[in-house]
C-alpha positions as CSV (number, residue, x, y, z in Angstrom):
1,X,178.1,140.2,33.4
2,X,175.0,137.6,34.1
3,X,175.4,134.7,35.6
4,X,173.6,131.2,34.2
5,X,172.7,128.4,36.4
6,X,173.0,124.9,35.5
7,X,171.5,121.9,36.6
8,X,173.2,118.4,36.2
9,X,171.7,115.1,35.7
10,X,172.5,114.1,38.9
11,X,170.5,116.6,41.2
12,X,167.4,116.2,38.4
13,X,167.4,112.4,39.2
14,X,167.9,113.1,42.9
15,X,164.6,115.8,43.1
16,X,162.8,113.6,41.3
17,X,163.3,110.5,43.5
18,X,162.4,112.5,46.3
19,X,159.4,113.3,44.6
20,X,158.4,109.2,43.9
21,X,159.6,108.6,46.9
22,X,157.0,111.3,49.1
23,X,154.5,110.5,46.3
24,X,154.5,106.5,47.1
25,X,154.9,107.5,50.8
26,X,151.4,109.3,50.5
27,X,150.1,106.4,48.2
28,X,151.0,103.5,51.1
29,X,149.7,105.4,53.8
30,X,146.6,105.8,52.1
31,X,146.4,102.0,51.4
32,X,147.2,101.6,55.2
33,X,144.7,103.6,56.2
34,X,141.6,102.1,54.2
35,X,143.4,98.5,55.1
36,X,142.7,99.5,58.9
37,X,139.2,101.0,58.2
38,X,138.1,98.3,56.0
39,X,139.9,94.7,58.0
40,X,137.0,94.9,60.7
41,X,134.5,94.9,58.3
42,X,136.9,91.9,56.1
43,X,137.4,89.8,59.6
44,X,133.4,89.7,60.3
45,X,132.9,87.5,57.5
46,X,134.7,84.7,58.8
47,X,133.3,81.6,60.1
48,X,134.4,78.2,61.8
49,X,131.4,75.7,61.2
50,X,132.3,72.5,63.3
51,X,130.6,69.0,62.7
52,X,126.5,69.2,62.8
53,X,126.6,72.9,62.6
54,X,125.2,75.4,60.1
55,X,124.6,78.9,59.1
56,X,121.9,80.6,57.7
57,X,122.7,83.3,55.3
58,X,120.6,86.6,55.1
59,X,121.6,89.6,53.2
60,X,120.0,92.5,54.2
61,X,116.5,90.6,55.3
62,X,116.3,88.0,52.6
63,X,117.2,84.9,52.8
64,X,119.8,82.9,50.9
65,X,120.4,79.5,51.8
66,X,122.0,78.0,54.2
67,X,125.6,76.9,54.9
68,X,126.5,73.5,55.8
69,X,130.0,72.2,55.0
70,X,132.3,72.3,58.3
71,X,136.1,73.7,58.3
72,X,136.7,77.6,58.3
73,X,135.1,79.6,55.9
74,X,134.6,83.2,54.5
75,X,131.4,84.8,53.7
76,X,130.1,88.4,52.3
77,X,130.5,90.1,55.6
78,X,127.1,92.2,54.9
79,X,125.3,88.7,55.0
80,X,124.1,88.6,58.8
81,X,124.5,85.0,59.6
82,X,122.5,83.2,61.9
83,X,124.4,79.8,63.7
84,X,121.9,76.9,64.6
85,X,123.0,73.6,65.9
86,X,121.9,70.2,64.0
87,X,123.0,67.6,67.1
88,X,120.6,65.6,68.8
89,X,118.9,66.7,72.3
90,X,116.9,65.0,75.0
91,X,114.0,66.2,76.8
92,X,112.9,64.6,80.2
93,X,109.6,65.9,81.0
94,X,108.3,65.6,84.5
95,X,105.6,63.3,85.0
96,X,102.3,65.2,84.6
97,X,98.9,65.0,86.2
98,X,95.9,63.7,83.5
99,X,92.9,61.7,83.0
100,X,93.0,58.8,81.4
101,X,90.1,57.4,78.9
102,X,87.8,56.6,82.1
103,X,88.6,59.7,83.8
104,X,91.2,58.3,87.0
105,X,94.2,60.8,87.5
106,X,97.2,59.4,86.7
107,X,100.9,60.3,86.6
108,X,102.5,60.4,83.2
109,X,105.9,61.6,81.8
110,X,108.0,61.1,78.5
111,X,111.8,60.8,77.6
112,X,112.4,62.4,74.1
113,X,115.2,62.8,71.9
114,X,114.4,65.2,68.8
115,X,116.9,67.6,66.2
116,X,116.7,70.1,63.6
117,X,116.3,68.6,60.1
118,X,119.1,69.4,57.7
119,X,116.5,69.9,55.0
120,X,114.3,72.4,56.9
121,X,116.6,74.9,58.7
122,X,114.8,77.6,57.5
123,X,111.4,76.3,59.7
124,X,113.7,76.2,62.7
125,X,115.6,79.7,62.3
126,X,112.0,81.9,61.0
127,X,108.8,79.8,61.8
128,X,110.2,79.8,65.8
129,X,110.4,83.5,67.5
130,X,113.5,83.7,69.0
131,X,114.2,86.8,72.0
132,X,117.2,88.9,71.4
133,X,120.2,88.2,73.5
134,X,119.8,89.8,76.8
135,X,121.4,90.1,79.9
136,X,120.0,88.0,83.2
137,X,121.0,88.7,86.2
138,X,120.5,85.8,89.1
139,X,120.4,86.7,92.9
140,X,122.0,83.9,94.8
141,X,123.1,83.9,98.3
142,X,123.3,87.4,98.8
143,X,125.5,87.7,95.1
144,X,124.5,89.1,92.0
145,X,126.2,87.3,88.6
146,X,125.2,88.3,85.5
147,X,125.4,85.9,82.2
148,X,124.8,86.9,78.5
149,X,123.5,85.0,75.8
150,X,124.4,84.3,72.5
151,X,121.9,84.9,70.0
152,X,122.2,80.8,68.5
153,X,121.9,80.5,72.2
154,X,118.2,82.1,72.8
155,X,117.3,80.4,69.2
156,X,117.8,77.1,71.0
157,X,116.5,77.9,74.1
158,X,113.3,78.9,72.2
159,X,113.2,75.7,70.2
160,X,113.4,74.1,73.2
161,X,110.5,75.5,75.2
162,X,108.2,75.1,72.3
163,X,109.0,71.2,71.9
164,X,108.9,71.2,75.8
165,X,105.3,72.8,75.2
166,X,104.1,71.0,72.3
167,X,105.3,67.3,74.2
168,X,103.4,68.2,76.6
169,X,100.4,68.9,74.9
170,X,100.8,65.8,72.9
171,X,101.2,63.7,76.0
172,X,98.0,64.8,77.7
173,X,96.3,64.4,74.2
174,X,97.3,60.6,74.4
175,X,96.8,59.8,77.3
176,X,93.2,60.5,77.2
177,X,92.6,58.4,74.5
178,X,93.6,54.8,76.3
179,X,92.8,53.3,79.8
180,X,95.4,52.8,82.4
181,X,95.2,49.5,82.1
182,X,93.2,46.2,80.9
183,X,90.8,46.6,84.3
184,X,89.6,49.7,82.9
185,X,89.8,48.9,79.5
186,X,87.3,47.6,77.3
187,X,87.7,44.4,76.3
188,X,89.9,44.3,72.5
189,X,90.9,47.6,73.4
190,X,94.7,49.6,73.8
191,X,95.5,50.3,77.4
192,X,98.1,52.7,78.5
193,X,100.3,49.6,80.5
194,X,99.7,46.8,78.7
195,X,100.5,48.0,75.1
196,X,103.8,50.4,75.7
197,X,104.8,49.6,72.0
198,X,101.7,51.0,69.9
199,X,101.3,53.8,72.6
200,X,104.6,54.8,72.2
201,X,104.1,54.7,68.3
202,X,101.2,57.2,68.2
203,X,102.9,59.0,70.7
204,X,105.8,59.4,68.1
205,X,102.9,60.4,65.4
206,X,101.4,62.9,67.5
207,X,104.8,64.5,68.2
208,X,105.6,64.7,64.5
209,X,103.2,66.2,63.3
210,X,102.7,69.2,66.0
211,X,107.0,69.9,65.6
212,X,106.9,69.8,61.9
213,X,106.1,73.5,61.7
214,X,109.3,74.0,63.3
215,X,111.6,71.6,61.1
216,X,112.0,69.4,64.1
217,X,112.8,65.8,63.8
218,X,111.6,63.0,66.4
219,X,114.6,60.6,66.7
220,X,112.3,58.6,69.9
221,X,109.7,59.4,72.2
222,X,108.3,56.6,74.7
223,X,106.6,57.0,78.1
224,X,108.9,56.2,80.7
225,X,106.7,57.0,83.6
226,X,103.0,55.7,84.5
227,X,101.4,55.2,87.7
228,X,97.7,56.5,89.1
229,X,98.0,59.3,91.2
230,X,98.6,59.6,94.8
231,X,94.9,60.5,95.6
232,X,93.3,57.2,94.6
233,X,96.7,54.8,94.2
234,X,96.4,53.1,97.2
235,X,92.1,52.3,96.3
236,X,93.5,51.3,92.9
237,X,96.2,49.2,94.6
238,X,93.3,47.7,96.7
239,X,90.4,47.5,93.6
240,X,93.9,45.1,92.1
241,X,94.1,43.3,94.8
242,X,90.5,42.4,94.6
243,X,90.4,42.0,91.1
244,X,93.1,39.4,91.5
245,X,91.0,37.4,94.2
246,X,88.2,37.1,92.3
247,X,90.5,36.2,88.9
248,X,91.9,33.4,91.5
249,X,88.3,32.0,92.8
250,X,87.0,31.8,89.1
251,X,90.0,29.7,88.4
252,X,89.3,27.1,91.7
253,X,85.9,26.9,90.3
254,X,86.6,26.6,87.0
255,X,89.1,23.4,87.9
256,X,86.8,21.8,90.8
257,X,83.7,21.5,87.9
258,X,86.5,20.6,85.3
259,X,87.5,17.7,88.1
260,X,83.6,17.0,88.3
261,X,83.1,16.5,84.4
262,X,86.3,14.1,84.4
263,X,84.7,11.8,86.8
């Protein structure tokens, strides 16, 4: 006699539960899986710009504008992003050794405050090499530190040098133009002591137009150091000093024959 076996509704809904159940098991481990593999790549693309910050936006070696609006952010993480800072910096240059209009060596220096424009990043980021970040490693006192930098760091560190360059040359450039002072000068000419305000102002000029390749903007520049140098200060101190004898005698005389003419 054969036997017939029968299956009941209940062990048909059980098998296949067990079946959704291993099937969405496989499903959300997959999802796990490609969530892990893929959050790295998610993360990289956000951003915190603070106040006078910015990012410049490349994707995959062209450019694509640049990002400006502060708070946190989230970007295409296959743009490579390049962080530049838009606050204002000062440069204090050492006095320098030139020759002024009638070749005496003086001492010179210049205080100058400058910042990337908003409107030309792109000068700042790609007109200006920057090195790649690198490690440097300082011997002091017998011990060894190293110290990495950033690559917005080395980007600002370059755009420093070449305005610390480029002031320089600019400095030099004026101060050739003008005498030290009026005793030098020809008469109804600019000396370098007696008329700060219009040196300063060309001084300005000169430094705008040699940083303007690199989106740079000069907030002030003024000289804020002048003196002859220490090889022929003290015969300039003494060619003064004579200077202002003479200046005194021509005014005696100029009164005793004024005193004369009265009588």
């Amino acid at each position: 006699m054969q036997r017939t076996t029968q299956t009941t509704p209940a062990s048909k809904s059980s098998s296949t539960q067990a079946r959704l159940s291993a099937a969405s098991l496989f499903i959300i481990s997959i999802i796990s899986i490609i969530a892990i593999i893929a959050s790295p790549v998610i993360l990289s693309g956000l951003m915190v710009i603070e106040p006078n910050q910015a990012r410049v936006l490349v994707f995959f070696g062209k450019y694509r504008g640049n990002f400006l609006e502060e708070g946190f952010w989230w970007v295409n993480p296959f743009m490579s992003v390049k962080k530049i800072s838009l606050r204002a910096r000062n440069l204090n240059a050492e006095p320098i050794k030139v020759n002024d209009k009638m070749g005496n060596p003086i001492m010179i220096g210049l205080v100058l405050v400058w910042k990337v424009k908003t409107e030309e990043i792109y000068k700042a980021v790609f007109n200006i090499d920057a090195p790649k970040p690198a490690t440097t490693t300082q011997t002091s006192n017998g011990q060894t530190s190293i110290s990495v930098k950033s690559a917005s760091e080395m980007r600002m560190d370059a755009l420093a040098n070449f305005v610390a360059v480029q002031s320089d040359a600019a400095l030099r450039q004026v101060a050739g133009y003008y005498a030290y002072d009026n005793n030098s000068a020809v008469e109804g000419e600019l000396s370098l002591r007696s008329n700060a305000d219009e040196i300063n102002e060309q001084l300005e000029q000169k430094l705008t137009e040699r940083l303007d390749m690199a989106g740079i903007e000069v907030i002030e520049a003024r000289i804020n150091y002048l003196a002859y140098a220490p090889e022929i200060a003290a015969v300039m101190l003494r060619r003064r000093q004579a200077d202002a004898i003479i200046s005194a005698r021509e005014k005696i005389v100029e009164g005793a024959v004024s005193m004369v003419k009265m009588a």
